[in-house]
C-alpha positions as CSV (number, residue, x, y, z in Angstrom):
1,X,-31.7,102.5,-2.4
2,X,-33.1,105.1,-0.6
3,X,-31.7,108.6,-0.2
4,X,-30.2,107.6,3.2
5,X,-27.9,104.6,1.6
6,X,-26.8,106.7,-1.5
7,X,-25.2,109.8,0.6
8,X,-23.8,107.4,3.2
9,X,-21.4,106.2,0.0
10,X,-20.1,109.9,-1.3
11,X,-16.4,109.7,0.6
12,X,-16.1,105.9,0.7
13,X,-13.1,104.1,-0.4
14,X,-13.8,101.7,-3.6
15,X,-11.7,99.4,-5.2
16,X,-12.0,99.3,-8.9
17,X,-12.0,96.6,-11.3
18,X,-8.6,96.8,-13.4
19,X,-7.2,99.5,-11.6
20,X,-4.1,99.4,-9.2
21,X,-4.8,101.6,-6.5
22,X,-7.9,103.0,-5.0
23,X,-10.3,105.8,-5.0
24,X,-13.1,107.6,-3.5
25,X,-16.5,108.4,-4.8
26,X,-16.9,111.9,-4.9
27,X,-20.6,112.4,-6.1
28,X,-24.1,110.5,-7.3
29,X,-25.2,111.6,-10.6
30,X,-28.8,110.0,-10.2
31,X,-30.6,112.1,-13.2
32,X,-27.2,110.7,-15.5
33,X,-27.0,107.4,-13.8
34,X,-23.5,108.0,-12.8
35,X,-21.6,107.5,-9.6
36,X,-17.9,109.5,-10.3
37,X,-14.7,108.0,-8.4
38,X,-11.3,110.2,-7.7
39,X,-8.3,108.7,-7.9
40,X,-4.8,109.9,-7.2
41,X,-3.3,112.8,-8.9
42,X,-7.0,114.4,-9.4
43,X,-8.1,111.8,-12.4
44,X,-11.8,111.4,-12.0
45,X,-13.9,108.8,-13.8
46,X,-17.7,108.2,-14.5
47,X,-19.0,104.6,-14.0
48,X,-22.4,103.3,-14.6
49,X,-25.1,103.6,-11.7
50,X,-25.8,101.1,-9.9
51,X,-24.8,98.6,-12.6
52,X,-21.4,99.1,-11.6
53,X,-21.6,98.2,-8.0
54,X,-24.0,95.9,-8.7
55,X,-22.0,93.8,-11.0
56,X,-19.3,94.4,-8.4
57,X,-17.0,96.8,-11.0
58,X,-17.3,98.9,-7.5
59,X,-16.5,96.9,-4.2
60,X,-17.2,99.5,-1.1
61,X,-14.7,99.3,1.5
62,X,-17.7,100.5,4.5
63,X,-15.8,102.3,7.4
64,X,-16.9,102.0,10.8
């Protein structure tokens, strides 16, 4: 991905695999290979970059 396509995903809604509701990824963490995702009540989580959305853990919901 080029620089371009990685900060066009910070805000984005994703819908997690095994969780109920949704969240939105707050920050790339490209030297840790981590993309971080906030969820309600301020609980943030770490998930594997881009394994994660590439084994479709992460599915973006792009807006317009």
């Amino acid at each position: 991905m080029s620089w371009s396509n990685e900060t066009r995903l910070i805000g984005e809604r994703v819908k997690v695999e095994n969780e109920k509701g949704f969240g939105v990824i707050t920050r790339i963490d490209m030297e840790r290979g981590l993309i971080y995702v906030l969820y309600k009540r301020m609980r943030e989580e770490a998930y594997p970059y881009p394994e994660a959305i590439d084994q479709q853990k992460l599915r973006i919901e792009m807006r317009k």
